[in-house]
Every structure is written in structure tokens, then in C-alpha cells.
PDB file of N, CA, C, O and CB in Angstrom:
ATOM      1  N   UNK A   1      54.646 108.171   0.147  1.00  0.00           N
ATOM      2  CA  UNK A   1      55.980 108.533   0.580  1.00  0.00           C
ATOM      3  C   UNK A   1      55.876 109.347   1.871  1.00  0.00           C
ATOM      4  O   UNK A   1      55.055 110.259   1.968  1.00  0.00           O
ATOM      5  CB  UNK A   1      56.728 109.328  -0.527  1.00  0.00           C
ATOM      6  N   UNK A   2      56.648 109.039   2.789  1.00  0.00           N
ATOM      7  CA  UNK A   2      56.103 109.785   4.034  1.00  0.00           C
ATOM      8  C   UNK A   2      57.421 111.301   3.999  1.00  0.00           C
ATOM      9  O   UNK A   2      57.671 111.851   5.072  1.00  0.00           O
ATOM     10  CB  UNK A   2      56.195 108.444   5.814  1.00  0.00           C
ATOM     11  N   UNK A   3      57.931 111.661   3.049  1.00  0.00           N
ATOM     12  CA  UNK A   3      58.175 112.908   3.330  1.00  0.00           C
ATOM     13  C   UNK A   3      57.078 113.782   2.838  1.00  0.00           C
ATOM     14  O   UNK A   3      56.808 114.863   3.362  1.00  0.00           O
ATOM     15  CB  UNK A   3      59.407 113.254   2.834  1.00  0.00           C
ATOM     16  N   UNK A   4      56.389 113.228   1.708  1.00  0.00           N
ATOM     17  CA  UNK A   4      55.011 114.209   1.531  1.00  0.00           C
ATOM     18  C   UNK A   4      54.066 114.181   2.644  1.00  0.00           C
ATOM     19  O   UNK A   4      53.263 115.065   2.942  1.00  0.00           O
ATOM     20  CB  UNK A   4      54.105 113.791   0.267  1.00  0.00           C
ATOM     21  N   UNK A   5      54.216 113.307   3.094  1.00  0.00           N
ATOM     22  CA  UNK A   5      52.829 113.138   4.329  1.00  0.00           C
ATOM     23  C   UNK A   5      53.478 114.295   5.416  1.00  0.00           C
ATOM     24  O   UNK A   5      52.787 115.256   5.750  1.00  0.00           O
ATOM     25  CB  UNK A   5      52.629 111.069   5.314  1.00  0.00           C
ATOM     26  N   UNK A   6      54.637 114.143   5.848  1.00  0.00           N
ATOM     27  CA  UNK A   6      55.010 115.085   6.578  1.00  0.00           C
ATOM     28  C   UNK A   6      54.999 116.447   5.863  1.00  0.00           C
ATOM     29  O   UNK A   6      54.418 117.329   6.495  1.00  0.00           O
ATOM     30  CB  UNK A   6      56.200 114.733   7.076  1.00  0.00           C
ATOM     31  N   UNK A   7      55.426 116.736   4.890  1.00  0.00           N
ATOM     32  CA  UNK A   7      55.540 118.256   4.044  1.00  0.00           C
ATOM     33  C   UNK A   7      53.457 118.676   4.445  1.00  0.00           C
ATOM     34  O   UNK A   7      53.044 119.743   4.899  1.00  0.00           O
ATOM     35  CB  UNK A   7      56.167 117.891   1.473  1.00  0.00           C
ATOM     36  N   UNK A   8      52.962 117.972   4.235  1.00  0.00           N
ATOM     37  CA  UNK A   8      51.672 118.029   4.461  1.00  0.00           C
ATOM     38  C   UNK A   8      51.213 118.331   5.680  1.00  0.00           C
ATOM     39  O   UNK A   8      50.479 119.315   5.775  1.00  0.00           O
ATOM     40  CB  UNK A   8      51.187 117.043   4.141  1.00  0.00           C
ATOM     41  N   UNK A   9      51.464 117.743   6.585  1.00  0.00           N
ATOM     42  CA  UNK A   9      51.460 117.835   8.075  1.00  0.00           C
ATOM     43  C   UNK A   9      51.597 119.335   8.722  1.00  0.00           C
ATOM     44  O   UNK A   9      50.824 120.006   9.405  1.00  0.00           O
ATOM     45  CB  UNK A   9      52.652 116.957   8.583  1.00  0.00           C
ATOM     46  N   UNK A  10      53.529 119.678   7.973  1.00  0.00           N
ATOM     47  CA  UNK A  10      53.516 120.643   8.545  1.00  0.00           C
ATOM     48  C   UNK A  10      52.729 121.746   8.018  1.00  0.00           C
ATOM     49  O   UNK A  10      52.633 122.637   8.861  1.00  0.00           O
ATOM     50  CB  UNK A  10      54.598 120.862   8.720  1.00  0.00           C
ATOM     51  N   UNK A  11      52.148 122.000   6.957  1.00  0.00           N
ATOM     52  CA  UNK A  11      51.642 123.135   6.639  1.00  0.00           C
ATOM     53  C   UNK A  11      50.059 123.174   7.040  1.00  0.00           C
ATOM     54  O   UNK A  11      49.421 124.225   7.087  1.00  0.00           O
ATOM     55  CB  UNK A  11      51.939 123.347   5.206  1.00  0.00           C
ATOM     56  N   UNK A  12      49.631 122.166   7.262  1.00  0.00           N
ATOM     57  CA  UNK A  12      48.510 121.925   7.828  1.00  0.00           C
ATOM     58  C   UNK A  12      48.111 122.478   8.996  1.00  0.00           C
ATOM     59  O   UNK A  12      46.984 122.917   9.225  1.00  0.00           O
ATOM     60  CB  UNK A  12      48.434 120.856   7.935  1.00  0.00           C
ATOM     61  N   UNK A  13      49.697 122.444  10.270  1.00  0.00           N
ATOM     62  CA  UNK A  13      49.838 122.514  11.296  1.00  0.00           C
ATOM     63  C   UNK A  13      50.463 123.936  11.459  1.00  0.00           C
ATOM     64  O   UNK A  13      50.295 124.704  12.406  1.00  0.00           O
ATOM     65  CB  UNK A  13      50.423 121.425  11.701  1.00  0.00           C
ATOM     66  N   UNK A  14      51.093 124.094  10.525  1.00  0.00           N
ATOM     67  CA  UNK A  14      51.840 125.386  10.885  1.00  0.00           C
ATOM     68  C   UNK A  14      53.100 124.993  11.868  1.00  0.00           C
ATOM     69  O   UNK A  14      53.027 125.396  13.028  1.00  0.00           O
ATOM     70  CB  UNK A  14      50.760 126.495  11.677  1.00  0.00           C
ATOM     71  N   UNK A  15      54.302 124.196  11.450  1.00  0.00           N
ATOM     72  CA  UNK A  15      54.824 123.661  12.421  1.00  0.00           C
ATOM     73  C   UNK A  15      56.141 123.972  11.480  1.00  0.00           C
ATOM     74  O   UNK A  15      56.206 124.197  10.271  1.00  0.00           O
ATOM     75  CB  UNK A  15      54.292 122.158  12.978  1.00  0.00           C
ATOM     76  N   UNK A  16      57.388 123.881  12.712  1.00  0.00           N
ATOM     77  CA  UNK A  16      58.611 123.898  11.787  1.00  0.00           C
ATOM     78  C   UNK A  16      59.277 122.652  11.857  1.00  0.00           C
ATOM     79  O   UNK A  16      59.304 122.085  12.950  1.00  0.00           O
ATOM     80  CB  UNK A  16      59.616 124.991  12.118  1.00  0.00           C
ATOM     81  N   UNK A  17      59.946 122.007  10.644  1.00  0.00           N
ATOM     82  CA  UNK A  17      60.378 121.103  10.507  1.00  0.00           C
ATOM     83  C   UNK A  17      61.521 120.589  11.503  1.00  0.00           C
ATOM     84  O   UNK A  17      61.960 119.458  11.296  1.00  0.00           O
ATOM     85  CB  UNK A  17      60.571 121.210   9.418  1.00  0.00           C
ATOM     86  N   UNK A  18      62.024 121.320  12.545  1.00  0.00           N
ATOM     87  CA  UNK A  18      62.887 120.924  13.786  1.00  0.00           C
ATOM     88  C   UNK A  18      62.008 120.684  15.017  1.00  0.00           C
ATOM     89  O   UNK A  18      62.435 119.946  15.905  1.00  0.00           O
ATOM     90  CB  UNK A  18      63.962 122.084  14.148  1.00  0.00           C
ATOM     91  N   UNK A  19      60.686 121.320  15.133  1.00  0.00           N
ATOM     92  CA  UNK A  19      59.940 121.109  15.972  1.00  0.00           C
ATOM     93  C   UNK A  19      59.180 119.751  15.789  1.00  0.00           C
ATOM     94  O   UNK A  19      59.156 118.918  16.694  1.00  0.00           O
ATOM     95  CB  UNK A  19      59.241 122.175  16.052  1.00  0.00           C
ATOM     96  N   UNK A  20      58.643 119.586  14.742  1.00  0.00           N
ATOM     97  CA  UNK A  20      58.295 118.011  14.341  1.00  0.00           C
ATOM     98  C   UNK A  20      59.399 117.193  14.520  1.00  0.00           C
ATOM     99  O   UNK A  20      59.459 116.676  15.636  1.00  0.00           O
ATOM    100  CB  UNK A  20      57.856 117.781  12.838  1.00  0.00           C
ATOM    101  N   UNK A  21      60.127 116.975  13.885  1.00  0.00           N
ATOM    102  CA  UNK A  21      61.247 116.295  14.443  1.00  0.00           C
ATOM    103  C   UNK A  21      61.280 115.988  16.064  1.00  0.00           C
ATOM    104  O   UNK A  21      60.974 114.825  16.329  1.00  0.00           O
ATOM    105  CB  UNK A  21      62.408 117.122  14.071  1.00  0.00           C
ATOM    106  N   UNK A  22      61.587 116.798  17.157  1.00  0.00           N
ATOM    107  CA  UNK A  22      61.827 116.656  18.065  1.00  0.00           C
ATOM    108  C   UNK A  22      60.652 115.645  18.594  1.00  0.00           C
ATOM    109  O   UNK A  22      60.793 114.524  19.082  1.00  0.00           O
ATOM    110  CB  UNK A  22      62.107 117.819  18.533  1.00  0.00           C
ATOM    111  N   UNK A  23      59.150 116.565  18.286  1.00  0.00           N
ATOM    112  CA  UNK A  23      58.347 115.383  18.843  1.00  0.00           C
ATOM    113  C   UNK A  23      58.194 114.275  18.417  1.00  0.00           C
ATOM    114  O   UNK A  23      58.128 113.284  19.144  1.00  0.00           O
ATOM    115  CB  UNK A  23      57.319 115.561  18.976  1.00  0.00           C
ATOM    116  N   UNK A  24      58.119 114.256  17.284  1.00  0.00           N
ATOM    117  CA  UNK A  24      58.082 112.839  16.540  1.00  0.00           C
ATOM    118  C   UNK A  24      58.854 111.669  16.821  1.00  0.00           C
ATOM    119  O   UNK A  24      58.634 110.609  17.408  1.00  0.00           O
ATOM    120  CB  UNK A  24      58.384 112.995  15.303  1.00  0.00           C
ATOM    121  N   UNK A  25      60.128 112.343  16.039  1.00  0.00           N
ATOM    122  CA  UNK A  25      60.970 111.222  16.150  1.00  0.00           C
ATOM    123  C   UNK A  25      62.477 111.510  17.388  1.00  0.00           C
ATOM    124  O   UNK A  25      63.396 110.691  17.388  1.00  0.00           O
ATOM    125  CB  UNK A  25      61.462 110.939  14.417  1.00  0.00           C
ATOM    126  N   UNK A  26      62.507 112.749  18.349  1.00  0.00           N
ATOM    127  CA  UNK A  26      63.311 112.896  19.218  1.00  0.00           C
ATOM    128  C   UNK A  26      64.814 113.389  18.396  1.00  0.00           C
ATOM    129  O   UNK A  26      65.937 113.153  18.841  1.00  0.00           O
ATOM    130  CB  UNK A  26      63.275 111.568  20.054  1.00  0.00           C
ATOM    131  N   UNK A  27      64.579 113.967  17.373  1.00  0.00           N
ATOM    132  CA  UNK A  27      65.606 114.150  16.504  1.00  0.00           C
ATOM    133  C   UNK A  27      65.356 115.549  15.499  1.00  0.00           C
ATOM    134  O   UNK A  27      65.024 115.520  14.314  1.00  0.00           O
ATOM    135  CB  UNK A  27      65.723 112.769  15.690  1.00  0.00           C
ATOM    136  N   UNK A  28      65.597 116.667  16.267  1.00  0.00           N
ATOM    137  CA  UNK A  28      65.179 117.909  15.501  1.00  0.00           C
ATOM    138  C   UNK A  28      65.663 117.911  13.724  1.00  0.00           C
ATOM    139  O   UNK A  28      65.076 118.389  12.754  1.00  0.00           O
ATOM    140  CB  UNK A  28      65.965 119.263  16.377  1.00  0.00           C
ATOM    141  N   UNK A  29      67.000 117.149  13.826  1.00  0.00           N
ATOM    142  CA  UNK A  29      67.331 116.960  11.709  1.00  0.00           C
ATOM    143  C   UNK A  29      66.189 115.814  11.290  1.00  0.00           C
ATOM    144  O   UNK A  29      66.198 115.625  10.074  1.00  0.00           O
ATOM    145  CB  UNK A  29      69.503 115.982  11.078  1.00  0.00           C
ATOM    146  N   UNK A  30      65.343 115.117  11.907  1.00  0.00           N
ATOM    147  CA  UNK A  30      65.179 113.924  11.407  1.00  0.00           C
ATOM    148  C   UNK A  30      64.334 114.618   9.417  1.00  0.00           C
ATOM    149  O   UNK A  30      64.452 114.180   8.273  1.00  0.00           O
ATOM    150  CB  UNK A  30      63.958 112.814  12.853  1.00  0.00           C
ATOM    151  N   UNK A  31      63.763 115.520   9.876  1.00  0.00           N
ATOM    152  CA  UNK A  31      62.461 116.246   8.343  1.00  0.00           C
ATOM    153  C   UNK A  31      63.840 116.649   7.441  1.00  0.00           C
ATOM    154  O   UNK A  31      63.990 116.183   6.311  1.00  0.00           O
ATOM    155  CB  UNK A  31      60.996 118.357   8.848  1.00  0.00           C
ATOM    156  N   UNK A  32      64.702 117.444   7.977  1.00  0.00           N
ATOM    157  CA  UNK A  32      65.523 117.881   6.857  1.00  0.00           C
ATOM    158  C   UNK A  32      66.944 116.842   6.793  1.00  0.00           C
ATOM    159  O   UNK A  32      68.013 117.307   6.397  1.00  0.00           O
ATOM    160  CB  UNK A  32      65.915 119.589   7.116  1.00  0.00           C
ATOM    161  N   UNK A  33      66.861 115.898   7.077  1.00  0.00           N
ATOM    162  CA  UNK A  33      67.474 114.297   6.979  1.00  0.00           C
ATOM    163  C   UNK A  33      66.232 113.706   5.871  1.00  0.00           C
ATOM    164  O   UNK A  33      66.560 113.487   4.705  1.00  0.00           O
ATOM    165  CB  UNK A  33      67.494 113.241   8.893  1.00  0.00           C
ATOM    166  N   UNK A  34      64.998 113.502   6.262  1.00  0.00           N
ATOM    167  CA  UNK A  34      64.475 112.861   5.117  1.00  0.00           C
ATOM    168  C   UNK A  34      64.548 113.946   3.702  1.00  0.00           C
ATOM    169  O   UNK A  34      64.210 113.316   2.699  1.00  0.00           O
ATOM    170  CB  UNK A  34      62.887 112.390   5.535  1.00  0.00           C
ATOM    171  N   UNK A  35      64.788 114.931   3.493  1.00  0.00           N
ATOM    172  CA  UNK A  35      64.821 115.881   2.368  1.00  0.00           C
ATOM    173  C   UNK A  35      65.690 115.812   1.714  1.00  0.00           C
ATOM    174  O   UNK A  35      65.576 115.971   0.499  1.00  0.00           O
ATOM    175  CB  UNK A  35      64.777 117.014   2.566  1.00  0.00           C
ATOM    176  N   UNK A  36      66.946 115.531   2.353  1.00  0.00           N
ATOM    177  CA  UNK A  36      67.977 114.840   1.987  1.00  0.00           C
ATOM    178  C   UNK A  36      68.133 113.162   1.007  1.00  0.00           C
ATOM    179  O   UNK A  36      68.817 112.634   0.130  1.00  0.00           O
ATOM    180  CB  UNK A  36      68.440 114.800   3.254  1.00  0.00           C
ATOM    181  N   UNK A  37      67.172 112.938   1.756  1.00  0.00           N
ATOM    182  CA  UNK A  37      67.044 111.564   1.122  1.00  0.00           C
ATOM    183  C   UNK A  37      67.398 110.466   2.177  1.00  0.00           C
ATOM    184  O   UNK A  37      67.625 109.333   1.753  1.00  0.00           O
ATOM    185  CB  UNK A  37      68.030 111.429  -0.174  1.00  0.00           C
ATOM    186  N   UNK A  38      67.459 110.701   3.450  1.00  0.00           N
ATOM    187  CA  UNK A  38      67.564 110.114   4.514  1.00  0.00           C
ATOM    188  C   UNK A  38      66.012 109.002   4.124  1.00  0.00           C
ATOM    189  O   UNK A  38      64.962 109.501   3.718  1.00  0.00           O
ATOM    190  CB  UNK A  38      67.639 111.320   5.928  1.00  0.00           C
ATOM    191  N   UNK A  39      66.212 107.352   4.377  1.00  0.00           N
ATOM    192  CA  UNK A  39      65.295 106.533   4.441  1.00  0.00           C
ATOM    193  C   UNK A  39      65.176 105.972   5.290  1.00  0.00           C
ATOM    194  O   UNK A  39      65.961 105.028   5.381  1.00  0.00           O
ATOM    195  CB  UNK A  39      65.223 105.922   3.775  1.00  0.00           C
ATOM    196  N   UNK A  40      63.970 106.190   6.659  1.00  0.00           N
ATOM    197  CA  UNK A  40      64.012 105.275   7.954  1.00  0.00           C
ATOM    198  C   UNK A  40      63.621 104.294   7.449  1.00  0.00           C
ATOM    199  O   UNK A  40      63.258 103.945   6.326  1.00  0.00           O
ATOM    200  CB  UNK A  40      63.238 105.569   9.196  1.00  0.00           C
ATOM    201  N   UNK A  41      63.812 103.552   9.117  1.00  0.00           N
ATOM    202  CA  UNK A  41      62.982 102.184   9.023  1.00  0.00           C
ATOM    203  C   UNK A  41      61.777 102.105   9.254  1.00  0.00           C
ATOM    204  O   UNK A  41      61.227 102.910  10.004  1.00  0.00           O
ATOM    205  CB  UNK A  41      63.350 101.273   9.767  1.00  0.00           C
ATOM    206  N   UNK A  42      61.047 100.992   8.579  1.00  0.00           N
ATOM    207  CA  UNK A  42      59.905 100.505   8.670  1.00  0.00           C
ATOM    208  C   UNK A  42      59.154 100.965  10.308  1.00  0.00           C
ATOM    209  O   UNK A  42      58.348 101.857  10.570  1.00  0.00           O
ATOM    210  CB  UNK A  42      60.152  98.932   8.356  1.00  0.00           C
ATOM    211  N   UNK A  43      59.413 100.561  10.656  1.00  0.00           N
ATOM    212  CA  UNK A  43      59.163 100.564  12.535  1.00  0.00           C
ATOM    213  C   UNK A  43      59.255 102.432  12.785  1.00  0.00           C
ATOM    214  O   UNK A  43      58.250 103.046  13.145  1.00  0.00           O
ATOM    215  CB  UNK A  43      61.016  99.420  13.738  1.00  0.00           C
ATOM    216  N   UNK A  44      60.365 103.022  12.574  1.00  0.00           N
ATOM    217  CA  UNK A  44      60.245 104.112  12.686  1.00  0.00           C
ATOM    218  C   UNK A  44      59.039 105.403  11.569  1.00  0.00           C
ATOM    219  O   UNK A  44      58.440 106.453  11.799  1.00  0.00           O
ATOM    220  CB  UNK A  44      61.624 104.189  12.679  1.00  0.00           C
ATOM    221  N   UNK A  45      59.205 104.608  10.539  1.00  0.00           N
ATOM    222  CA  UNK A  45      57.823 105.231   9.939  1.00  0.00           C
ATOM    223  C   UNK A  45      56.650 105.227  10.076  1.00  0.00           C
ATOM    224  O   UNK A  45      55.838 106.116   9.821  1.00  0.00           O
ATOM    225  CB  UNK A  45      57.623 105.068   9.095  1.00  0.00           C
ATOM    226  N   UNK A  46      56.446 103.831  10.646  1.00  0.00           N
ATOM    227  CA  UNK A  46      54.975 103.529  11.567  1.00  0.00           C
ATOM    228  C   UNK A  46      54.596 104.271  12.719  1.00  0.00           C
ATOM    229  O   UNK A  46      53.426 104.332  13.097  1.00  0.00           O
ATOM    230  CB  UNK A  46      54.946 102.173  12.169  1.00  0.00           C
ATOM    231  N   UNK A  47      55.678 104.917  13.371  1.00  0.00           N
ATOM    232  CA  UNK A  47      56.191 105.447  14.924  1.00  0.00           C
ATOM    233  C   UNK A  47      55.449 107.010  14.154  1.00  0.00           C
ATOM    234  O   UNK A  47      54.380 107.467  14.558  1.00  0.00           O
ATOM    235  CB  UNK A  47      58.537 105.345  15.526  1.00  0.00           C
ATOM    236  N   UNK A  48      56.212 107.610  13.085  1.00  0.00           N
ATOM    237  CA  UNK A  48      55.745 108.795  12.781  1.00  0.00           C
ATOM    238  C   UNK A  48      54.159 109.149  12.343  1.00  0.00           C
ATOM    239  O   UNK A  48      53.457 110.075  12.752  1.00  0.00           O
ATOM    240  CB  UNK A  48      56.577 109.114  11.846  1.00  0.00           C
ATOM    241  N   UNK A  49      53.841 108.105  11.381  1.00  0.00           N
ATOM    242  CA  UNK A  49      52.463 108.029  10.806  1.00  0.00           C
ATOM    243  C   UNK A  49      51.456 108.131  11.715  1.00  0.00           C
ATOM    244  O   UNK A  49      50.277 108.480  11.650  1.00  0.00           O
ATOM    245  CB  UNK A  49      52.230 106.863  10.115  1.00  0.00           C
ATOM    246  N   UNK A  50      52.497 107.584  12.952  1.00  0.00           N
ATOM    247  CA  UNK A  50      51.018 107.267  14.493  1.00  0.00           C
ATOM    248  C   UNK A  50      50.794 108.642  15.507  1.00  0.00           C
ATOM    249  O   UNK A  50      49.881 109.048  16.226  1.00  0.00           O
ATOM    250  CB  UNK A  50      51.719 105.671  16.045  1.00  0.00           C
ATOM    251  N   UNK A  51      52.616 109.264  15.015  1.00  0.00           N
ATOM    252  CA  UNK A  51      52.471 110.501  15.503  1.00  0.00           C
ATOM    253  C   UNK A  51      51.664 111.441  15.622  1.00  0.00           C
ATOM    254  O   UNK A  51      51.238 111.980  16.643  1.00  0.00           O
ATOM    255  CB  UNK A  51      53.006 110.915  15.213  1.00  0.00           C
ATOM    256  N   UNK A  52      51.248 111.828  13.517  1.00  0.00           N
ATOM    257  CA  UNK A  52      50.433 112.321  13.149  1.00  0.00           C
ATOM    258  C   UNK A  52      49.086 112.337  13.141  1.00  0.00           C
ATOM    259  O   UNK A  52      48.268 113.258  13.133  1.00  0.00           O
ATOM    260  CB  UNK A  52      50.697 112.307  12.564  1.00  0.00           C
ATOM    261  N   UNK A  53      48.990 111.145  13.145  1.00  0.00           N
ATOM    262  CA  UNK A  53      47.405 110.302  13.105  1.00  0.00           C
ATOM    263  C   UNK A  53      46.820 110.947  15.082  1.00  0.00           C
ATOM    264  O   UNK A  53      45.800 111.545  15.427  1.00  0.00           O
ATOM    265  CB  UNK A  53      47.776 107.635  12.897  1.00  0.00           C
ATOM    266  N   UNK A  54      47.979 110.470  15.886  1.00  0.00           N
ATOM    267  CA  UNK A  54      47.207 111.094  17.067  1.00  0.00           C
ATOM    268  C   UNK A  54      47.449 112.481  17.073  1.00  0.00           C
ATOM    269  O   UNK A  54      46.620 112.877  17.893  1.00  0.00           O
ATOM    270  CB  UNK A  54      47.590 110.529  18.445  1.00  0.00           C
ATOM    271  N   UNK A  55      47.958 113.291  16.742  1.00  0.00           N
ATOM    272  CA  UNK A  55      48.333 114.766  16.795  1.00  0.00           C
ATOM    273  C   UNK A  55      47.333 115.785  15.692  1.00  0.00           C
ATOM    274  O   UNK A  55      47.485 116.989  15.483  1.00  0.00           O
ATOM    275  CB  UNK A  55      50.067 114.842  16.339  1.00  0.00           C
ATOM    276  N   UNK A  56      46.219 114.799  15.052  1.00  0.00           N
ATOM    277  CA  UNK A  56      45.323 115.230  14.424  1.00  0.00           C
ATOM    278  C   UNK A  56      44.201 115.105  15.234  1.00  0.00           C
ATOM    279  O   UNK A  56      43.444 116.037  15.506  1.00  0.00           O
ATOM    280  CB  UNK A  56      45.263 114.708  13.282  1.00  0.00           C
ATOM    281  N   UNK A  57      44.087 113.927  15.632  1.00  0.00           N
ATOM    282  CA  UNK A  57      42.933 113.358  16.951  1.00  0.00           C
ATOM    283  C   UNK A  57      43.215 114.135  17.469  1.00  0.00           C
ATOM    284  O   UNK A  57      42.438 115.026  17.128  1.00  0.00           O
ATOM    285  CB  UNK A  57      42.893 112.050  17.849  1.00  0.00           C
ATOM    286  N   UNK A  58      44.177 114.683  18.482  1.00  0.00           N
ATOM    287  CA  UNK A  58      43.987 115.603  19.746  1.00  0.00           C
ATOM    288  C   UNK A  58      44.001 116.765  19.032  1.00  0.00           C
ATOM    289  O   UNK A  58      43.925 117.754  19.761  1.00  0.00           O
ATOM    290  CB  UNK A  58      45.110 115.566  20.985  1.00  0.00           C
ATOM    291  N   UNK A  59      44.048 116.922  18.233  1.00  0.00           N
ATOM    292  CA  UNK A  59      43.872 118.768  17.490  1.00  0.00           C
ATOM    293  C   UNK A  59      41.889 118.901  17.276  1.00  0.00           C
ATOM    294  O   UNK A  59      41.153 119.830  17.608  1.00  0.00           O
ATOM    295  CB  UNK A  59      45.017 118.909  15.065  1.00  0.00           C
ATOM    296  N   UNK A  60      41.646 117.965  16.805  1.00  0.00           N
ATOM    297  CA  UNK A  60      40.420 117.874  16.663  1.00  0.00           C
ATOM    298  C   UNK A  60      40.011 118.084  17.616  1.00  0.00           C
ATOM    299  O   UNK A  60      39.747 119.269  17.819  1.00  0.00           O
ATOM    300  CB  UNK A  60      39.978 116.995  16.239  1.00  0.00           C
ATOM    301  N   UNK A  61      39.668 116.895  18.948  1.00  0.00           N
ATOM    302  CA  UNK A  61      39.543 116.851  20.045  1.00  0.00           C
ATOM    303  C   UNK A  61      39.250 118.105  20.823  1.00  0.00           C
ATOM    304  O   UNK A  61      38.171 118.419  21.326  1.00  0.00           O
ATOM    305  CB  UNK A  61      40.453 116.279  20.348  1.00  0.00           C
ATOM    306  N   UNK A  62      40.562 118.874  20.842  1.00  0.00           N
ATOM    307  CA  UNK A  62      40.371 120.473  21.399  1.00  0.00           C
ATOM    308  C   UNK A  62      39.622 120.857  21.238  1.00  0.00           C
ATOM    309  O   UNK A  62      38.776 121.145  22.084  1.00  0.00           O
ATOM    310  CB  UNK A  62      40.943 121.436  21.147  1.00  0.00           C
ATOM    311  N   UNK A  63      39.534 121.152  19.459  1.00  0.00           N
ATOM    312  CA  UNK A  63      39.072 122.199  18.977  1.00  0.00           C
ATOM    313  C   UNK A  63      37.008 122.068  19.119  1.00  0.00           C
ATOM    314  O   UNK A  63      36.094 122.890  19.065  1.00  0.00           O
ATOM    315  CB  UNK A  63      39.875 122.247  17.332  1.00  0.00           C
ATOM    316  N   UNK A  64      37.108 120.424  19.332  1.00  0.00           N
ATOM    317  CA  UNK A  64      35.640 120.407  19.495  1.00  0.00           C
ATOM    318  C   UNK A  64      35.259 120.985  20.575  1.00  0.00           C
ATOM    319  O   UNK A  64      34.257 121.666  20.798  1.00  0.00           O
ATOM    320  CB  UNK A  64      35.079 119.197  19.502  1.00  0.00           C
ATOM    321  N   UNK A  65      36.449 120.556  21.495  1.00  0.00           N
ATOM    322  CA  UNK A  65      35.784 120.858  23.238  1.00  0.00           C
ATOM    323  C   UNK A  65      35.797 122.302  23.359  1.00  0.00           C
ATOM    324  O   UNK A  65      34.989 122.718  24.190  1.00  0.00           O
ATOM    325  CB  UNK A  65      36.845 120.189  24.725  1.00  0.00           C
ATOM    326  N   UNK A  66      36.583 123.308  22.682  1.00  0.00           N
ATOM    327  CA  UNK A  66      36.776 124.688  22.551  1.00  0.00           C
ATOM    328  C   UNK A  66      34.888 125.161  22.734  1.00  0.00           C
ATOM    329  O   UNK A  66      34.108 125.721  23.504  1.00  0.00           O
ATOM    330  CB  UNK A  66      37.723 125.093  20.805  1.00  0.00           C
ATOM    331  N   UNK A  67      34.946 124.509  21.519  1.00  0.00           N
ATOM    332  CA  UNK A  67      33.607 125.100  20.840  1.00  0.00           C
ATOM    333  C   UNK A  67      32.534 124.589  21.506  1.00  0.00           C
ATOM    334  O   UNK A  67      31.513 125.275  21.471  1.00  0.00           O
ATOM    335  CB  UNK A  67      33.400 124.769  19.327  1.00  0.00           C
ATOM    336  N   UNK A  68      32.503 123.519  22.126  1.00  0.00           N
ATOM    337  CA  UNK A  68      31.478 123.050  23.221  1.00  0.00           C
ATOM    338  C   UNK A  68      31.612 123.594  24.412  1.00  0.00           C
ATOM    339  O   UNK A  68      30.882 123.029  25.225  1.00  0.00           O
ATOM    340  CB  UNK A  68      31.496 121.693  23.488  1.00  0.00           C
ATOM    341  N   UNK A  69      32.401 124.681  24.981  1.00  0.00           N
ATOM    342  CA  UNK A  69      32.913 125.501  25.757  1.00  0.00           C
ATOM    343  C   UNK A  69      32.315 126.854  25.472  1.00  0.00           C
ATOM    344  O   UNK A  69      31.635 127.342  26.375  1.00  0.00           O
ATOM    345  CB  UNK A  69      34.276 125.421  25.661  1.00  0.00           C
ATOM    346  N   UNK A  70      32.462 127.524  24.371  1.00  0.00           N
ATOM    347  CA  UNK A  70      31.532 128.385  23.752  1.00  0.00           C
ATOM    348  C   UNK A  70      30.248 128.484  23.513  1.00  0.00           C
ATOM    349  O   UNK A  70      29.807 129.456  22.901  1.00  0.00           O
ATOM    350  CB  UNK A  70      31.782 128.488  22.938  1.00  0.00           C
TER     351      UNK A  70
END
């Protein structure tokens, strides 16, 4: 279910659910629209999943180069 994947996300990230929104999906209600019970589309859930998926890559990414910096 991708409101758990997101509930996950953000605490992972430390992020607020209007700020995800905005980047994600360009829609600061879109997290507390799905809590609601808001159901995107297919296409738009793929859009988010890819969000995350690269917004973990580049978190990683940093954090390696941080430390290869150190």
C-alpha cells in the first residue's frame, strides 16, 4: 500500500507530510489526501515510488561522498 511506504519514508527522512507532497507529487495535501483515503492513479504511484527510490539513492550518494571527504 503506498500510504505505508510513504508513512515510512517520512520518518525515515524526517520529512513533513506537505513537504513530500510538494516534491513528489507538486501537491502539498497530496499525503494527507491519501490518509483520507484519497486513491491515485497507477501512473501517479509509479511517479511517487520513483520519487523515493531516487531520493534514497541521492541520500546515500551524499552521505558516501561526505565520508569520502572526511
Amino acid at each position: 500500500m503506498l500510504i505505508r511506504s510513504i508513512e515510512k519514508f517520512l520518518r525515515a527522512h524526517d520529512m513533513p507530510p506537505t513537504k513530500f507532497g510538494r516534491l513528489a507529487a507538486h501537491d502539498p495535501r497530496f499525503v494527507l489526501d491519501l490518509r483520507m483515503g484519497r486513491e491515485p492513479r497507477s501512473q501517479t504511484e509509479a511517479r511517487i515510488r520513483g520519487f523515493m527510490t531516487g531520493f534514497d539513492a541521492a541520500s546515500s550518494a551524499a552521505t558516501k561522498e561526505a565520508l569520502h571527504v572526511l
